[in-house]
C-alpha positions in Angstrom: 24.5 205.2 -232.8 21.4 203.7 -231.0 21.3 200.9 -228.9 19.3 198.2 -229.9 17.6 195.6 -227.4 19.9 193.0 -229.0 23.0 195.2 -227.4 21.7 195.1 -224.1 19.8 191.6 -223.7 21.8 189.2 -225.7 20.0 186.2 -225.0 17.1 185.1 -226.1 14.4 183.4 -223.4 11.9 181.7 -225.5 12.3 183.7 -228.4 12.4 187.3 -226.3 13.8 190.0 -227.4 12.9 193.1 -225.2 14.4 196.7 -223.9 15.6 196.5 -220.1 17.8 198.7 -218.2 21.5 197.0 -217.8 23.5 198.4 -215.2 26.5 198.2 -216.8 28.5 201.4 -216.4 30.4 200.8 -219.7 27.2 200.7 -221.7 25.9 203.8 -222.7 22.1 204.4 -222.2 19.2 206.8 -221.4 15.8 205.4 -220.6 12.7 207.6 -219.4 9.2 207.6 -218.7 6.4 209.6 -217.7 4.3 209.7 -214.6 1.2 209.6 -216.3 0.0 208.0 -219.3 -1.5 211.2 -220.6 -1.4 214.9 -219.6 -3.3 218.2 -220.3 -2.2 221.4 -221.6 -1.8 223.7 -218.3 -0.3 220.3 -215.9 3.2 219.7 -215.0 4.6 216.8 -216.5 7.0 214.6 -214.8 9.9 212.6 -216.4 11.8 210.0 -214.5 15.2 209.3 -216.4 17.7 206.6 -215.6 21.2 207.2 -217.6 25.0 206.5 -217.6 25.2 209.7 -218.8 26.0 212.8 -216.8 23.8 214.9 -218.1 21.5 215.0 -221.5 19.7 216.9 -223.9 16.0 216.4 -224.4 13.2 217.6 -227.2 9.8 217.4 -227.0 8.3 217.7 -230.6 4.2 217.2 -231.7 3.9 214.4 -234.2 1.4 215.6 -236.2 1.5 216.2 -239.9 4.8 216.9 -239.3 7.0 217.1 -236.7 6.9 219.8 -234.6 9.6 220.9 -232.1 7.6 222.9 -229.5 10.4 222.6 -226.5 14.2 222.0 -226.3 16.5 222.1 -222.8 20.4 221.1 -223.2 22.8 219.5 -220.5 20.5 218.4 -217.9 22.0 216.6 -215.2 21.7 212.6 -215.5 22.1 209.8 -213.3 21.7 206.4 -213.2 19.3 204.5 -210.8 18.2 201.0 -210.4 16.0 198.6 -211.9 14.4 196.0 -210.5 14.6 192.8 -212.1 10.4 192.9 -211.8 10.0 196.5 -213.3 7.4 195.1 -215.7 5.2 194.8 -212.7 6.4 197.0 -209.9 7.4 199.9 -212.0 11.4 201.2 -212.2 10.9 203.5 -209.0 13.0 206.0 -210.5 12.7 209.1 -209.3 11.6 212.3 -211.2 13.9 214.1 -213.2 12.4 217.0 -214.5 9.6 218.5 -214.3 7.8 220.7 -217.1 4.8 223.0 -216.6 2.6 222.3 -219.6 1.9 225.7 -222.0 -1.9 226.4 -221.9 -1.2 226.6 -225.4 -0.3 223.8 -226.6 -2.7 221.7 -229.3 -4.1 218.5 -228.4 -1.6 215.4 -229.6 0.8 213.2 -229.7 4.3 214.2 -228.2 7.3 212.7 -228.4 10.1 213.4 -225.9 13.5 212.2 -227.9 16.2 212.2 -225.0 20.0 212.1 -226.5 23.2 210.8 -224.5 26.5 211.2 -225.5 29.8 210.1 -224.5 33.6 209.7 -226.0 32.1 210.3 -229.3 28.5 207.2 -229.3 25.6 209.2 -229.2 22.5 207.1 -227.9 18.7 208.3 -227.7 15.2 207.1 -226.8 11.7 208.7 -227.4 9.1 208.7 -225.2 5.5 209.2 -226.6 2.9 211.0 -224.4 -0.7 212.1 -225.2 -1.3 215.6 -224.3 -4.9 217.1 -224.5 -6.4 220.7 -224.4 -6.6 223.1 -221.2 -9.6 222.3 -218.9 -10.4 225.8 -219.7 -10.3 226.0 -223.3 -13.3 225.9 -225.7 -12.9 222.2 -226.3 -13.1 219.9 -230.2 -16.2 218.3 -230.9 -14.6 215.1 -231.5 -11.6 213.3 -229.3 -8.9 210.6 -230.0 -9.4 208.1 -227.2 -5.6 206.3 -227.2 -6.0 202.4 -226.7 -3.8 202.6 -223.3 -4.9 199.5 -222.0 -3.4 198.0 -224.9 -0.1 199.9 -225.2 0.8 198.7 -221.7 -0.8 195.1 -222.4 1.8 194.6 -225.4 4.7 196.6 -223.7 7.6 193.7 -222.9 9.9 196.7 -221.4 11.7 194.9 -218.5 11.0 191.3 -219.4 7.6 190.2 -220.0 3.7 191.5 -220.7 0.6 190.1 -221.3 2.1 186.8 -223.8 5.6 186.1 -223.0 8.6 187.2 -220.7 10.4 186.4 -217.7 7.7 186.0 -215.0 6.8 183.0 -213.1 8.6 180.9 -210.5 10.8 179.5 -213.4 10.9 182.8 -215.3 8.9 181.6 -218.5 5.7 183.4 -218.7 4.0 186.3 -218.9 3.3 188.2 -216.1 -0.7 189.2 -215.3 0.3 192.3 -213.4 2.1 194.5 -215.8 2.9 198.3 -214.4 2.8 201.6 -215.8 5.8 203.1 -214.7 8.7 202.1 -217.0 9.8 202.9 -220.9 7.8 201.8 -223.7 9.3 199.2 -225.6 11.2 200.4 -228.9 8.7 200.8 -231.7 6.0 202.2 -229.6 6.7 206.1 -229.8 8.5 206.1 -233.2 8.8 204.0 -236.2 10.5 204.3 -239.5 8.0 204.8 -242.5 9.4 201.2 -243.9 8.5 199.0 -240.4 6.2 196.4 -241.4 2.8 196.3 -239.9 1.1 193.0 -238.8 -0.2 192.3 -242.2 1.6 191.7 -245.8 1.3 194.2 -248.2 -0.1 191.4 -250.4 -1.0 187.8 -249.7 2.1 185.3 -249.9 1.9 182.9 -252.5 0.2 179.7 -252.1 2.5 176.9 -250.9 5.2 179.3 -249.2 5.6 179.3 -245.3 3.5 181.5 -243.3 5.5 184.5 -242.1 5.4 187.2 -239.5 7.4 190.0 -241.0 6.8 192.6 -238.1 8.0 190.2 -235.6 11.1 189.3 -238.2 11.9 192.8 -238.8 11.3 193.9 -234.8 14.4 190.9 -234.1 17.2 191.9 -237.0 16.7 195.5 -235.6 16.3 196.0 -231.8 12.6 196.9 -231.9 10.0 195.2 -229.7 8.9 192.1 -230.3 4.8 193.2 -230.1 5.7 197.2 -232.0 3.1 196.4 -234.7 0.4 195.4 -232.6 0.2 198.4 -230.2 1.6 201.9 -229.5 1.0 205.4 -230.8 3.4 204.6 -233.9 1.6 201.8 -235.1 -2.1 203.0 -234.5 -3.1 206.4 -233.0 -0.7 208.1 -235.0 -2.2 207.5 -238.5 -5.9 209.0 -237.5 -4.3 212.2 -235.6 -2.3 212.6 -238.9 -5.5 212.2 -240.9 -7.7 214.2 -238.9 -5.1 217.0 -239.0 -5.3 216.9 -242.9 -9.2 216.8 -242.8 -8.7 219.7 -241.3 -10.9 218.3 -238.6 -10.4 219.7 -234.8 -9.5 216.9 -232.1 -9.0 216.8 -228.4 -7.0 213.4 -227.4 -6.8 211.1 -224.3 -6.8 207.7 -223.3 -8.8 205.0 -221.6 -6.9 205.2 -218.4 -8.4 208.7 -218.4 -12.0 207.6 -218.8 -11.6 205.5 -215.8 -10.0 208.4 -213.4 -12.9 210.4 -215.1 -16.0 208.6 -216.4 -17.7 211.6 -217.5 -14.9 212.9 -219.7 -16.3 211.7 -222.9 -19.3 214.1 -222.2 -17.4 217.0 -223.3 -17.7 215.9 -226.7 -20.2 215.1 -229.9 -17.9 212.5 -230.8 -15.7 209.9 -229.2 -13.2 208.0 -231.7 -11.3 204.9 -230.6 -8.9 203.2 -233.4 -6.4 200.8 -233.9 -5.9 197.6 -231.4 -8.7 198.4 -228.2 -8.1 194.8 -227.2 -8.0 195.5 -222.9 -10.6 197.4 -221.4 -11.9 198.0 -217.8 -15.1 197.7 -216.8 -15.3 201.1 -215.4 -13.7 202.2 -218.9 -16.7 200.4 -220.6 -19.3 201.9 -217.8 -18.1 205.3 -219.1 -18.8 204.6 -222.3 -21.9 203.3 -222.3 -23.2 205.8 -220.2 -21.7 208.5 -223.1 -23.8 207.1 -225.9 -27.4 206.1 -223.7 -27.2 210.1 -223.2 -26.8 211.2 -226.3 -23.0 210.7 -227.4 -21.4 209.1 -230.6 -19.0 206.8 -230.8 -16.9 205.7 -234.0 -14.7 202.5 -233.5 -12.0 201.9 -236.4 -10.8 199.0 -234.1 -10.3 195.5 -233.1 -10.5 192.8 -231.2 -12.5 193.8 -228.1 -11.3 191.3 -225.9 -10.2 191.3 -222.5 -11.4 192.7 -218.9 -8.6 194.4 -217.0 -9.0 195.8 -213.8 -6.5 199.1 -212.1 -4.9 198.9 -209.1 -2.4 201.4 -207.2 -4.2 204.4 -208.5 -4.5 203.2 -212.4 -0.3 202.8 -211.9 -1.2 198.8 -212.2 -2.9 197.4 -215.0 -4.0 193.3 -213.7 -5.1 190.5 -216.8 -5.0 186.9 -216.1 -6.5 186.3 -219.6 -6.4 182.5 -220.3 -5.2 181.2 -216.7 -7.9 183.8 -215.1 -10.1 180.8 -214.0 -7.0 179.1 -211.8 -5.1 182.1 -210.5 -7.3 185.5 -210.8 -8.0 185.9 -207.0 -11.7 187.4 -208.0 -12.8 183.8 -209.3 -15.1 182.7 -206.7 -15.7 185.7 -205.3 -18.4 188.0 -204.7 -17.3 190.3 -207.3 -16.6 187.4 -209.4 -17.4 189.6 -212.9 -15.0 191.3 -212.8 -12.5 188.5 -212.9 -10.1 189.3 -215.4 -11.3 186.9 -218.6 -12.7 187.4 -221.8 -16.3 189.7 -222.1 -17.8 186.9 -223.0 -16.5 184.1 -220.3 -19.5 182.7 -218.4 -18.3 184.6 -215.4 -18.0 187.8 -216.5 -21.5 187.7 -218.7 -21.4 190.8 -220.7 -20.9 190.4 -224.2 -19.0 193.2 -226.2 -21.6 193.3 -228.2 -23.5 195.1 -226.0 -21.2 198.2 -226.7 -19.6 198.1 -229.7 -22.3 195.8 -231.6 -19.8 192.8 -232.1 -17.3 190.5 -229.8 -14.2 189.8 -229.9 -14.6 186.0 -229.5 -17.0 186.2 -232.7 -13.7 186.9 -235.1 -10.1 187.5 -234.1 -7.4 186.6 -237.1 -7.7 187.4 -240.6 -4.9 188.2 -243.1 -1.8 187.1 -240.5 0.4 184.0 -240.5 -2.2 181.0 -242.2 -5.1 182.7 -240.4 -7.2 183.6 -243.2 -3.7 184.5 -244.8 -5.0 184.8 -248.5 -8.4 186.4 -248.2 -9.8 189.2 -249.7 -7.9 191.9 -247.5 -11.3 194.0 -247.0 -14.9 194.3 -246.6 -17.2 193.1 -248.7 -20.4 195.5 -248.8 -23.8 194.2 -247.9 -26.0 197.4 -247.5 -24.3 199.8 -249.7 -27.2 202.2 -249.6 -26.3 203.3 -245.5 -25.2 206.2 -245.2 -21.6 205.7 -244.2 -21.4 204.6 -248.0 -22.4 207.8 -249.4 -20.4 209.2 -252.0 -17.9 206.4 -251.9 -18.4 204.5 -254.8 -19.7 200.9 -253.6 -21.9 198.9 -254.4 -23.2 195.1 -253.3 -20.8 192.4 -253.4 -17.9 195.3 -254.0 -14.7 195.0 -251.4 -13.8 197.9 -248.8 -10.2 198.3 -248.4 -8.9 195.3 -250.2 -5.9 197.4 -252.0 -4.9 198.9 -248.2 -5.8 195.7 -246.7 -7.6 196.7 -243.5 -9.4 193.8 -242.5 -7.2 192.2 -239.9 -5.1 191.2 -238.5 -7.7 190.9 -235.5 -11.0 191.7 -236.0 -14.5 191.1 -234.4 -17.6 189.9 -235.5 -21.4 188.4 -234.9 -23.1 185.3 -235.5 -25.4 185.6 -238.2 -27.7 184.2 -240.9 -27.8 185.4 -244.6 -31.1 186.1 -245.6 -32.5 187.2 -249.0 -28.4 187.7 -249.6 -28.3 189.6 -246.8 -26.3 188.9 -243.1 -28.7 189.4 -240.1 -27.2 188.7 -236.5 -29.2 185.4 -235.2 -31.2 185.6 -232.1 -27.9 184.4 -230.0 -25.4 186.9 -231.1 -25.9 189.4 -228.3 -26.5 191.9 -231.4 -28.4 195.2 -229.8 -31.6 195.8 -231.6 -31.9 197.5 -234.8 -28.4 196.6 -235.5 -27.7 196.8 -239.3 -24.5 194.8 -240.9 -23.2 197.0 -243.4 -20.4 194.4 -244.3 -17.8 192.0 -243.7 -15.6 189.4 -244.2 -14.2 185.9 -242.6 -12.1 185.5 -239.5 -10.8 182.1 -237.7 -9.2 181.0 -234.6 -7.1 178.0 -236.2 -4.0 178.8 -238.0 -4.2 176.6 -241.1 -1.8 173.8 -241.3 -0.7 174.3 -245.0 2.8 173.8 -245.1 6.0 172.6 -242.5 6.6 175.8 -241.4 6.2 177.5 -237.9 2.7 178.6 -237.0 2.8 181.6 -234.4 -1.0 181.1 -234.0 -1.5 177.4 -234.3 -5.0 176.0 -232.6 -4.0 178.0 -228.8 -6.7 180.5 -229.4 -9.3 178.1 -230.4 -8.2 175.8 -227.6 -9.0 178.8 -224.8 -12.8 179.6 -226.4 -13.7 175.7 -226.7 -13.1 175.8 -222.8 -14.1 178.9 -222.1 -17.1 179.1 -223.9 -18.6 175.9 -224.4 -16.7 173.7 -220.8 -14.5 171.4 -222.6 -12.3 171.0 -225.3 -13.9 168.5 -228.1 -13.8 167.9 -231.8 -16.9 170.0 -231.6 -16.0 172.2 -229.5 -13.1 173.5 -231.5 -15.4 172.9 -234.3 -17.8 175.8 -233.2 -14.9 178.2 -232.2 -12.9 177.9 -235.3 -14.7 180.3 -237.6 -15.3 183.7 -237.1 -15.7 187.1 -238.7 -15.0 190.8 -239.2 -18.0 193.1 -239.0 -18.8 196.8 -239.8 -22.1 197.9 -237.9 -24.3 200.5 -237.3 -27.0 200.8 -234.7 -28.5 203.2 -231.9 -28.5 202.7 -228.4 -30.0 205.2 -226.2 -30.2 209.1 -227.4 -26.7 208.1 -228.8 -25.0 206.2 -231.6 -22.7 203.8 -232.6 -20.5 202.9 -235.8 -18.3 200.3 -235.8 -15.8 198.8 -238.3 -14.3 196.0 -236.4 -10.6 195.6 -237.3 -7.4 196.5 -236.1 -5.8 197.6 -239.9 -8.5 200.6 -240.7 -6.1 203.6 -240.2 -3.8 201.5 -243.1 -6.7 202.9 -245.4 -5.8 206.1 -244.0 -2.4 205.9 -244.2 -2.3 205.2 -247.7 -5.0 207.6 -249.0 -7.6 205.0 -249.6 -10.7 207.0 -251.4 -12.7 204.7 -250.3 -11.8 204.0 -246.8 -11.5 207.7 -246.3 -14.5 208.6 -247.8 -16.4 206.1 -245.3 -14.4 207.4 -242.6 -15.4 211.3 -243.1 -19.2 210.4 -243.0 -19.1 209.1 -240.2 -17.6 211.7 -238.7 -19.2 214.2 -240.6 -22.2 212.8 -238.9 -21.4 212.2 -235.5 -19.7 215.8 -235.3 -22.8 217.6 -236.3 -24.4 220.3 -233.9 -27.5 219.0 -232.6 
């Protein structure tokens, strides 16, 4: 059987429920980690491993269209080494356990390492997820999968705590700003079963019932983490390296992390695609990007909620975000390099708008579809400029929703401000929109959980609260007022030699995941365009 979180951390701190390491001799478990985020084909991957066991067996499978076992090793020798009670920040410090020379051969993906323990008959196993790209030396895809990394290790509570909740703190109540990369990923991030719930409802819940949060409902009755729908290969990545593969369209993969160890990676390539949840970026990670599309490059964004600053530390092994108590306790506040402190893009202090990449900011929409945020709206895009030509060939028209029956818009998004003119939405002259910017459609957001009923609200007004200050000095009636509403935005414009689409939401590879014509359709022009030979 497999060992749930609930078997080895009984109690719950504040509503926690997290993996951890328990060194508890009587307690069977295997943990494991990598030590890199990502590898290529032709590298020796490392594996650290902490089990009761005395030895395991291990399988390293490509999650593509199907799953593909490319490697299997029997009765390697296990041991069990301690944890410290800070690994969400320091690391585990295990040391490696085996070591695997990469085949030049092997495709560009996603691959799970499933690691099985077994003892007087209980059989217990945990997967690992690792992105693996193409040889240095081999004729690389015009198009790569760039894995939300910051994210995955933002939302990862293994050990305790990350970037919302956990054990940190002097009285061991908070989240910690310093999260490492050197432990497990929480349960859910790797592997999921087809049935997990994502963030948003299949359908709207009726009027007058109490908001819900079945991810998080369904992640507590069965020993998955708390934060599985909102980040993680499983959840995200997944779906467009599945779709891709069934296009029939070639892809190299890596992650963020990589673009910081290697800002000129994304030249390689026509086409850079980033999906899912891209809420934590560097600036360097950003840097790299920019730089991509002002010489030539295209990048498609299926992704939301462009949010936060991070920086690296201990050789990208550290990921540091302060996020809403950045202004009283990030050292870099008051500093000479004072923007890079680690807020929101759009914070006073670190002055540069995610518009300025990506064509919308994060501030500009966040929730839509989840809890009483937004909770019964359309579920997709409505269509302003139906004649672009991302819309070619897919059947839409003005006023005609994107997406609505695979509910992609949420459950964080992005957006602009803007005016409607002539029944079309123009970014006003404040929006930090680059020029020539087109708003191909879109649909409403809001930072204020609606209070409609007696229930719990998991949002509530927090989120507002932080922008009002942030943004505007103080929190006020108006204040909150001109935080409160937001938006969802899919954009076009050029910037450079290069190009950018964007179709701000989190939810977009649902569409994919469920054979959307629609979605699909608007999600093979773009490529179709951006992959084109020069």
């Amino acid at each position: 059987m497999a060992t749930s979180s609930e078997d080895l951390h009984p109690a719950h701190i504040f509503d926690l429920y997290y993996d951890r390491a328990v060194d508890d001799p009587d307690l069977l478990q295997i943990w494991a980690y990598t030590g890199a985020l990502s590898y290529r084909a032709g590298e020796i991957l490392e594996l650290h491993v902490s089990t009761i066991g005395d030895s395991f067996d291990l399988e390293v499978a490509r999650d593509g269209l199907g799953l593909e076992p490319v490697h299997r090793e029997s009765a390697i020798a296990g041991s069990w080494h301690a944890t410290p009670d800070d690994s969400y920040a320091r690391g585990c410090g295990w040391p490696v356990t085996w070591r695997f020379s990469i085949p030049d051969d092997w495709q560009p993906g996603g691959y799970r390492i499933t690691l099985t323990v077994r003892r007087d008959g209980e059989t217990v196993t945990y997967d690992h997820l690792v992105p693996i790209g193409a040889a240095d030396d081999r004729e690389t895809a015009p198009l790569v999968l760039v894995c939300a990394t910051g994210t995955w290790v933002a939302y990862n509570d293994w050990g305790g705590a990350n970037a919302y909740e956990g054990i940190a703190g002097p009285d061991g109540d908070r989240f910690s700003p310093v999260l490492s990369t050197q432990r497990p990923w929480g349960r859910g991030f790797a592997r999921l079963p087809d049935d997990a719930p994502r963030t948003l409802p299949a359908s709207p819940y009726p009027a007058g019932t109490n908001a819900r949060y079945p991810n998080m409902d369904w992640a507590h009755a069965n020993g998955y983490a708390k934060k599985y729908a909102s980040a993680g290969w499983a959840s995200y990545e997944r779906h467009m390296a599945r779709w891709l593969e069934k296009e029939e369209i070639g892809f190299d993969i890596t992650t963020l992390h990589d673009l910081q160890a290697d800002p000129d990676l994304l030249k390689r390539y026509r086409c850079a695609v980033f999906v899912g949840h891209d809420e934590y970026w560097t600036r360097e990670m950003r840097q790299a990007v920019d730089s991509y599309v002002e010489g030539g490059g295209h990048v498609a964004r299926f992704a939301g909620n462009f949010l936060w600053q991070t920086r690296l530390e201990d050789e990208g092994r550290t990921q540091v975000c302060y996020k809403y108590i950045a202004r009283a306790e990030d050292p870099f506040m008051g500093s000479p390099e004072e923007t890079r402190v680690t807020n929101c893009w759009e914070a006073p202090e670190v002055g540069w708008p995610g518009a300025q990449t990506f064509g919308v900011n994060g501030t500009k929409g966040v929730y839509a579809g989840y809890g009483h945020c937004a909770g019964r709206g359309a579920g997709g895009f409505t269509v302003y400029r139906p004649d672009h030509w991302a819309f070619d060939h897919a059947f839409l028209g003005y006023g005609d929703l994107l997406g609505q029956d695979s509910r992609i818009f949420g459950y964080e998004v992005d957006g602009l401000d803007h005016i409607v003119s002539d029944g079309l939405p123009i970014p006003t002259d404040t929006s930090g929109a680059p020029d020539g910017l087109s708003v191909l459609a879109l649909g409403p957001a809001t930072n204020i959980e609606a209070n409609l009923d007696d229930g719990f609200r998991y949002i509530s007004d927090l989120d507002a609260v932080f922008l009002a200050e942030t943004l505007h000095g103080e929190v006020t009636e108006q204040t909150l007022d001109k935080v409160a509403r937001g938006n969802g935005m899919i954009v076009s414009f050029s910037k450079g030699k290069g190009e950018v689409f964007t179709a701000a939401t989190c939810e977009w590879v649902n569409g994919l995941r469920l054979g959307d014509v629609q979605v699909e359709q608007v999600t093979r022009n773009v490529l179709n365009r951006f992959c084109a030979a020069p």
